[in-house]
C-alpha positions as a Markdown table, in Angstrom:
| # | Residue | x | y | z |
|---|---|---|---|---|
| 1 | Unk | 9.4 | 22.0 | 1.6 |
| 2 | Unk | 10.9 | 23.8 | 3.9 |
| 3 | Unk | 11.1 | 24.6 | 7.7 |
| 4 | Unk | 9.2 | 27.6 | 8.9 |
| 5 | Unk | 7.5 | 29.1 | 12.5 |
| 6 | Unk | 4.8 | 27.1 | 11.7 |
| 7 | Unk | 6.2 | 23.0 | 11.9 |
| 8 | Unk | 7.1 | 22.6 | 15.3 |
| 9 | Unk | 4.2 | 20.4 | 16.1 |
| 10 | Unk | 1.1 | 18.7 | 14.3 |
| 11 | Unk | -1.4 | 20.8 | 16.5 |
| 12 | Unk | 0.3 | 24.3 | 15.3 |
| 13 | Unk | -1.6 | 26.0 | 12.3 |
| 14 | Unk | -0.5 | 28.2 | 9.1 |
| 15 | Unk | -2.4 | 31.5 | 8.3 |
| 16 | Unk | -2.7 | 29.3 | 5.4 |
| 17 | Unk | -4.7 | 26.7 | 7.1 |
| 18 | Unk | -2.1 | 23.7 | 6.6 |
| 19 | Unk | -0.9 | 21.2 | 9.0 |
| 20 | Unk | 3.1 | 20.8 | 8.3 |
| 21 | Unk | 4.2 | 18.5 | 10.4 |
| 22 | Unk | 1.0 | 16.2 | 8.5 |
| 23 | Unk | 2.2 | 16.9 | 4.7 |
| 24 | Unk | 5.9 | 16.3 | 5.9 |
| 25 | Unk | 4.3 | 12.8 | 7.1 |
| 26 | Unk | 2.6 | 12.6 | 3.6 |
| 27 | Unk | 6.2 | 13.4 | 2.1 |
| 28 | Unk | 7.4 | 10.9 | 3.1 |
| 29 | Unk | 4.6 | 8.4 | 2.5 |
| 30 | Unk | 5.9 | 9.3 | -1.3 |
| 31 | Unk | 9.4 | 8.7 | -0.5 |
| 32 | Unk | 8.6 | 4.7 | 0.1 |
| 33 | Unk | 8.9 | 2.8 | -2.5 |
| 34 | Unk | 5.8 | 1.9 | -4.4 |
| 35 | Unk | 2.5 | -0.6 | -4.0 |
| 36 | Unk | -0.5 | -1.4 | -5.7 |
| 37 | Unk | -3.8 | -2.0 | -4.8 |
| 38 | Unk | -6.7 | -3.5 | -7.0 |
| 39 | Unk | -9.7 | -5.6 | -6.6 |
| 40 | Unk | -12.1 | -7.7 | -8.7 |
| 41 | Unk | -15.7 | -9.0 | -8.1 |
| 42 | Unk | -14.0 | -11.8 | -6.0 |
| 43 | Unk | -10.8 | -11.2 | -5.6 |
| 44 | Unk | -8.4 | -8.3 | -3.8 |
| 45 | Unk | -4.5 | -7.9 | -5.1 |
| 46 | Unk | -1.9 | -6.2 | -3.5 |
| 47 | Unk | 1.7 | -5.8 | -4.9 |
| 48 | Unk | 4.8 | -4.0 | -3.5 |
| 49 | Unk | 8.2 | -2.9 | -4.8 |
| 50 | Unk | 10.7 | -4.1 | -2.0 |
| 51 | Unk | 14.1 | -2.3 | -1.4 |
| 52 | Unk | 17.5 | -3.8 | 0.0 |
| 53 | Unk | 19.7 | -1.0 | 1.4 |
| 54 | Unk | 22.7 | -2.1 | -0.7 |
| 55 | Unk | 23.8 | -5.6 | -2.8 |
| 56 | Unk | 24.6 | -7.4 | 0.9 |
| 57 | Unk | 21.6 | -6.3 | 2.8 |
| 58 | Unk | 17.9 | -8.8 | 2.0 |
| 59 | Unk | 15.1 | -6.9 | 0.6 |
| 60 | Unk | 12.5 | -5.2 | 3.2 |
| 61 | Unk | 9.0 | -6.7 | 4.0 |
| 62 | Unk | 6.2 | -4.7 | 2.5 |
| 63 | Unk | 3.3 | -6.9 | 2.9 |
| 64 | Unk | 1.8 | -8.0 | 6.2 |
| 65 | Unk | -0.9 | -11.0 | 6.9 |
| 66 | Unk | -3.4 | -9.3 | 9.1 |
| 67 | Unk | -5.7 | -11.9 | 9.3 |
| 68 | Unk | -6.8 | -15.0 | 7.5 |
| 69 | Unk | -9.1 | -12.4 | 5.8 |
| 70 | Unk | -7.0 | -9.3 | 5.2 |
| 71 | Unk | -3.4 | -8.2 | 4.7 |
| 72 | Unk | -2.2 | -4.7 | 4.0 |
| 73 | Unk | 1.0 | -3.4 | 2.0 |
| 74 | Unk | 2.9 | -0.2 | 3.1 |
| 75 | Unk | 5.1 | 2.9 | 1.7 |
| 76 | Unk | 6.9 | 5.3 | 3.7 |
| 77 | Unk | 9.1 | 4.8 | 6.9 |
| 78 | Unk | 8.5 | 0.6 | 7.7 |
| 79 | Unk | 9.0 | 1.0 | 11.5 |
| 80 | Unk | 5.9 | 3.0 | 11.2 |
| 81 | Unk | 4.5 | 0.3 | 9.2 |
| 82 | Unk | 4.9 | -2.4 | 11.3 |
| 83 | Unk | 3.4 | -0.8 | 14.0 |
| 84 | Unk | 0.4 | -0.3 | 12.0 |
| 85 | Unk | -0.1 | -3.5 | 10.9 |
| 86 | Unk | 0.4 | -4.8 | 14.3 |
| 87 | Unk | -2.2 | -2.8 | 15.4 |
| 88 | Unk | -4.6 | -4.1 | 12.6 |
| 89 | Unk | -3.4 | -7.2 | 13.9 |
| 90 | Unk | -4.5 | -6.8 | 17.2 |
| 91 | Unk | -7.5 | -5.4 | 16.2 |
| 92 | Unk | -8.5 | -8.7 | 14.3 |
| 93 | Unk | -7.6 | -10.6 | 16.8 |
| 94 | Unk | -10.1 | -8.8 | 19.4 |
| 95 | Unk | -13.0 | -9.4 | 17.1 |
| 96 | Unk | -12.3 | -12.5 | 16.5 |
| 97 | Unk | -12.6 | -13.7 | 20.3 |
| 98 | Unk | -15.8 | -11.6 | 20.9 |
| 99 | Unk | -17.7 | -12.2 | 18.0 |
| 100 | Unk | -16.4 | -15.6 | 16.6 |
| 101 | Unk | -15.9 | -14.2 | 13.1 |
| 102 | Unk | -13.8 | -12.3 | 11.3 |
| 103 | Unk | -13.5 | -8.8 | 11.9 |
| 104 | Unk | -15.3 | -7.0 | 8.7 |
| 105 | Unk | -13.1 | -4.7 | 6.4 |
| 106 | Unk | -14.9 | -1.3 | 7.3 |
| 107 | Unk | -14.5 | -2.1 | 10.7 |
| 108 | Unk | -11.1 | -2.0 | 10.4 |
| 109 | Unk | -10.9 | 1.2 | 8.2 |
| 110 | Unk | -13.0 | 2.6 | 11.0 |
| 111 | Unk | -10.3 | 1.8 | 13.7 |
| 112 | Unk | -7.4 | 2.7 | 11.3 |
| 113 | Unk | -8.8 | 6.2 | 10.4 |
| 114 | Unk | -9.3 | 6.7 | 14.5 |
| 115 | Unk | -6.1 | 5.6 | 15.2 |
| 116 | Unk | -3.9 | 8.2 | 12.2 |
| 117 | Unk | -6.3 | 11.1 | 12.9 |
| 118 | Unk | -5.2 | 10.8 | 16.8 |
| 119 | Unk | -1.5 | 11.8 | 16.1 |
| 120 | Unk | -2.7 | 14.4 | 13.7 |
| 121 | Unk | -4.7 | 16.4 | 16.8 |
| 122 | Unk | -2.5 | 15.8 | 19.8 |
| 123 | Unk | 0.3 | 17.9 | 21.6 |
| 124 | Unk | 3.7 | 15.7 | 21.6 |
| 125 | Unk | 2.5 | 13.3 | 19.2 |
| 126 | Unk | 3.9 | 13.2 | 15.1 |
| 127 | Unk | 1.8 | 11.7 | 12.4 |
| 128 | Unk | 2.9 | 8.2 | 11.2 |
| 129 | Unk | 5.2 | 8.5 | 8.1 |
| 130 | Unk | 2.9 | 5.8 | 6.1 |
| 131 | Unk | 0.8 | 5.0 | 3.7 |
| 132 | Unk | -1.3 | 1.7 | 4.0 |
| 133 | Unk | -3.7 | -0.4 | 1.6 |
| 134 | Unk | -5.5 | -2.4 | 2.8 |
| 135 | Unk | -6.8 | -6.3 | 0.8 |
| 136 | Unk | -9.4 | -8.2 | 2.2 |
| 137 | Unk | -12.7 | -10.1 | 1.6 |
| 138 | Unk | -15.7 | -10.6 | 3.7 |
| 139 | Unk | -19.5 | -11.0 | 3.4 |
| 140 | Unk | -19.7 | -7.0 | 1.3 |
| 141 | Unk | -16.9 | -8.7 | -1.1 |
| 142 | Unk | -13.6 | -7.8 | -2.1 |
| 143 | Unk | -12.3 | -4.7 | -0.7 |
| 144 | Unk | -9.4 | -2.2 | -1.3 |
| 145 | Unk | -8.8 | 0.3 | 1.6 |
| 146 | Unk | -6.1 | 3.1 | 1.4 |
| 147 | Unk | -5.0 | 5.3 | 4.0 |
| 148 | Unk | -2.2 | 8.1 | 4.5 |
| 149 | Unk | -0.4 | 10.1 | 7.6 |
| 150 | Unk | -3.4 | 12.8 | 7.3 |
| 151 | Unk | -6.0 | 10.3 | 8.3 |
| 152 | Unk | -8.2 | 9.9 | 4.8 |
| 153 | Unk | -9.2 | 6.4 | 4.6 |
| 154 | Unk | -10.7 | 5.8 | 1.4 |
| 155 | Unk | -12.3 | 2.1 | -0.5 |
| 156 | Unk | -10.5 | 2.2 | -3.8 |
| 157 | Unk | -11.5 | 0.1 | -7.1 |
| 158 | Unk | -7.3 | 0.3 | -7.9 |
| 159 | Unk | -5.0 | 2.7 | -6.3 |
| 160 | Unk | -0.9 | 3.2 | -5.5 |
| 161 | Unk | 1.4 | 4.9 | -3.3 |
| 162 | Unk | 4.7 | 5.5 | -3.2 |
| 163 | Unk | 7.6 | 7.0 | -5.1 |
| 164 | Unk | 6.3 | 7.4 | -8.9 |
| 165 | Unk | 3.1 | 6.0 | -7.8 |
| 166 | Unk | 1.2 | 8.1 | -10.5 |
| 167 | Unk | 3.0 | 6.3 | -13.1 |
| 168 | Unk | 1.2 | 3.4 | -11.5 |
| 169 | Unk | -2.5 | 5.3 | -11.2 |
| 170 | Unk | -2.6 | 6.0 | -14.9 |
| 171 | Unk | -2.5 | 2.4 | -15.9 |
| 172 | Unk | -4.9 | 1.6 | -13.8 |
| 173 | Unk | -7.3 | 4.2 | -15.1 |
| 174 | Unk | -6.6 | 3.4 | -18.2 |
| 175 | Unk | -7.4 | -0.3 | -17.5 |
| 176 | Unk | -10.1 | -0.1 | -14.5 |
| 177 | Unk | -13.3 | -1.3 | -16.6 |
| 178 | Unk | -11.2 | -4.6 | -17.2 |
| 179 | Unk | -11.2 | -5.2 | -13.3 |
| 180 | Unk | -14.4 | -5.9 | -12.1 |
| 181 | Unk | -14.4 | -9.4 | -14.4 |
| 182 | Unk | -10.8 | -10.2 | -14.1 |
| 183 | Unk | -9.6 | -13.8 | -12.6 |
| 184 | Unk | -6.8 | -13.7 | -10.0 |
| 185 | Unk | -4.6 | -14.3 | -12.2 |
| 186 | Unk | -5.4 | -11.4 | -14.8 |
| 187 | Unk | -5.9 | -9.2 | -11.5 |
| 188 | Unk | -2.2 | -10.0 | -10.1 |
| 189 | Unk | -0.6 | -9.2 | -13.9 |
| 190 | Unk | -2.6 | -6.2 | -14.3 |
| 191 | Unk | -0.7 | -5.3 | -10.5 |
| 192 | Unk | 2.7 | -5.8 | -11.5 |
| 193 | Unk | 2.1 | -3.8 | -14.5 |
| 194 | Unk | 1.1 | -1.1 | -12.6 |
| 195 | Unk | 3.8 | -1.6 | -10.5 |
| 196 | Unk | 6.6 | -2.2 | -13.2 |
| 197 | Unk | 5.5 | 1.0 | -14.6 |
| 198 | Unk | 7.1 | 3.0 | -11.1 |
| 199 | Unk | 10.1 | 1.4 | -12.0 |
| 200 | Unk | 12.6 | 3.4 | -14.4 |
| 201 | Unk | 13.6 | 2.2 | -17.9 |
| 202 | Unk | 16.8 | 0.5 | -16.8 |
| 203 | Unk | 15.2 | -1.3 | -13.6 |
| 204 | Unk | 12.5 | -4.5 | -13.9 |
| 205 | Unk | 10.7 | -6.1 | -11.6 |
| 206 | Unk | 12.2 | -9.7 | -10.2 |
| 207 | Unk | 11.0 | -12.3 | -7.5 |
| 208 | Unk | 13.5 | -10.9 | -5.1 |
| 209 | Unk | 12.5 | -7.5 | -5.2 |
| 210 | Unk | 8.7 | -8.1 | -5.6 |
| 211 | Unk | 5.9 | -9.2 | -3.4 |
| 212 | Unk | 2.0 | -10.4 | -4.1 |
| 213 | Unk | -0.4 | -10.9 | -1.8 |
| 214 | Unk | -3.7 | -12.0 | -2.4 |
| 215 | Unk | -7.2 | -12.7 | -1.0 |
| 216 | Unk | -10.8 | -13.9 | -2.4 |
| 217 | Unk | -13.8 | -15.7 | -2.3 |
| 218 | Unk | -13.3 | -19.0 | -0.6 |
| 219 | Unk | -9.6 | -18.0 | -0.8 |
| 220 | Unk | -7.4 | -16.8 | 2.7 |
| 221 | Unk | -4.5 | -14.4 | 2.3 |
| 222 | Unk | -1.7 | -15.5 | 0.7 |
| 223 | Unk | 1.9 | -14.0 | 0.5 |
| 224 | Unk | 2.5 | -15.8 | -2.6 |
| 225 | Unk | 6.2 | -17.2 | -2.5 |
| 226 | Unk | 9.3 | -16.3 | -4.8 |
| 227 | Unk | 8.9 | -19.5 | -7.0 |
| 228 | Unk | 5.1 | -18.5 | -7.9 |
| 229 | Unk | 5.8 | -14.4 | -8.1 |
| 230 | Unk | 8.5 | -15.5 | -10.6 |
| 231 | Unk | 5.7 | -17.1 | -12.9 |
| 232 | Unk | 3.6 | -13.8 | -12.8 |
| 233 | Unk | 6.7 | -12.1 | -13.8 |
| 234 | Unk | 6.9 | -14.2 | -16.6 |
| 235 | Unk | 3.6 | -13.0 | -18.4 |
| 236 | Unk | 4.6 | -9.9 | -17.3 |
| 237 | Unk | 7.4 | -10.0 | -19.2 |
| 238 | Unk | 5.5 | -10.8 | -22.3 |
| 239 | Unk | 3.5 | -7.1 | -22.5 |
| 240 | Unk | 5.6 | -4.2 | -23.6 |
| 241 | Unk | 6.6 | -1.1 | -21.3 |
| 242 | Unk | 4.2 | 1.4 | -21.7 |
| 243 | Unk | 5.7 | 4.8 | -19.8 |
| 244 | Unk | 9.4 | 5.4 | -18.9 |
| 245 | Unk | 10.7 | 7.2 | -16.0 |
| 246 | Unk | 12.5 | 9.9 | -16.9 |
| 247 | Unk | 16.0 | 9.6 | -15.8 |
| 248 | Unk | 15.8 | 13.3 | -13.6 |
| 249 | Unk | 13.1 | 11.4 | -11.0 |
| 250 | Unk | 14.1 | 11.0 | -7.5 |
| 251 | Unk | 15.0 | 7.8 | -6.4 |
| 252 | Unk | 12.9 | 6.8 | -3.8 |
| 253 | Unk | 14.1 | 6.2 | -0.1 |
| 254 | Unk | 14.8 | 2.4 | 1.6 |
| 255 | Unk | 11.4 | 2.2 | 2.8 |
């Protein structure tokens, strides 16, 4: 990409009928490093990659509590993440005081996709650099929700986005059917798999650098702690690498 007399703001159109300023925003959505999204029957799994800036610098947070209900993982720029997710936040917070319940999941894709599509229509406003998935359960099931800077909100079965993300998308096609059934446990290894698969050949997932969040039937969110992602890593560890990056790949940005 590459500026042109048609990027200096979201509401300015190309002959060609594209929105820059919203595919830089999606640019660097791709930059971020990676997450994955999948859900069972029961049970919705998100997993993120996290990045420290150098070896004296702690790893960034990519995975929010929203709600008892909810929580969402992001890649791209994090300050655009947080505010997200504070938003969601708030947003659960609202429906919980006027309706005594939690809020329900399409609600919330419903305010998200209002909220992104508003800084892709206005003078003087940019897109938000992020992508978002969103893992909750309420009284429709388990849910998967991802979103991006151009506004599509989307219910996904599995999904990932980030840098080498695809990597990520082809196991879970290649493994979808297994979902539905799975147990939380099989659903979390069948994330980091996914995940591990973003990574290149010389790099592995560890507790510091990886996060799991997860939310079910009878079951709130939980950020699961470094002690219990280690054991996940552990079957992981068991199950052969099935793609690897090839070394020319851009490394993905601290985000």
């Amino acid at each position: 990409m590459f500026r042109n007399q048609y990027d200096s703001d979201v509401t300015v159109w190309s002959p060609q009928g594209r929105l820059h300023q919203v595919e830089y925003a999606v640019e660097a959505m791709k930059q971020g490093s990676a997450t994955v999204g999948i859900k069972s029957d029961t049970h919705a799994v998100i997993v993120a990659l996290k990045r420290a800036q150098n070896e004296l610098s702690s790893h960034q947070k990519k995975i929010y509590e929203i709600d008892t209900h909810a929580g969402v993982s992001i890649a791209g720029l994090l300050s655009d993440g947080r505010i997200l997710a504070r938003f969601l936040q708030t947003e659960c917070s609202s429906w919980r005081w006027d309706y005594k319940q939690p809020v329900p999941i399409k609600k919330l894709a419903e305010a998200m996709q209002l909220k992104l599509q508003a800084n892709t229509q206005y003078y003087g406003r940019r897109p938000f650099g992020v992508g978002i998935l969103v893992a909750g359960y309420d009284k429709d099931g388990a849910h998967i929700i991802q979103t991006d800077p151009s506004a599509e909100v989307v219910s996904m079965h599995g999904t990932s986005i980030g840098a080498r993300s695809q990597s990520a998308r082809t196991y879970l096609e290649r493994n979808v059917e297994k979902f539905e059934k799975s147990s939380p446990e099989e659903l979390i290894v069948h994330a980091l798999l996914a995940l591990r698969d973003t990574l290149p050949a010389e790099e592995n997932l560890s507790a510091q650098n990886t996060s799991i969040g997860i939310v079910g039937k009878d079951a709130p969110f939980t950020l699961l702690e470094d002690g219990q992602v280690a054991v996940h890593l552990n079957q992981v560890s068991t199950h052969p690498r099935t793609t690897a990056q090839a070394q020319g790949d851009a490394e993905p940005m601290q985000m």
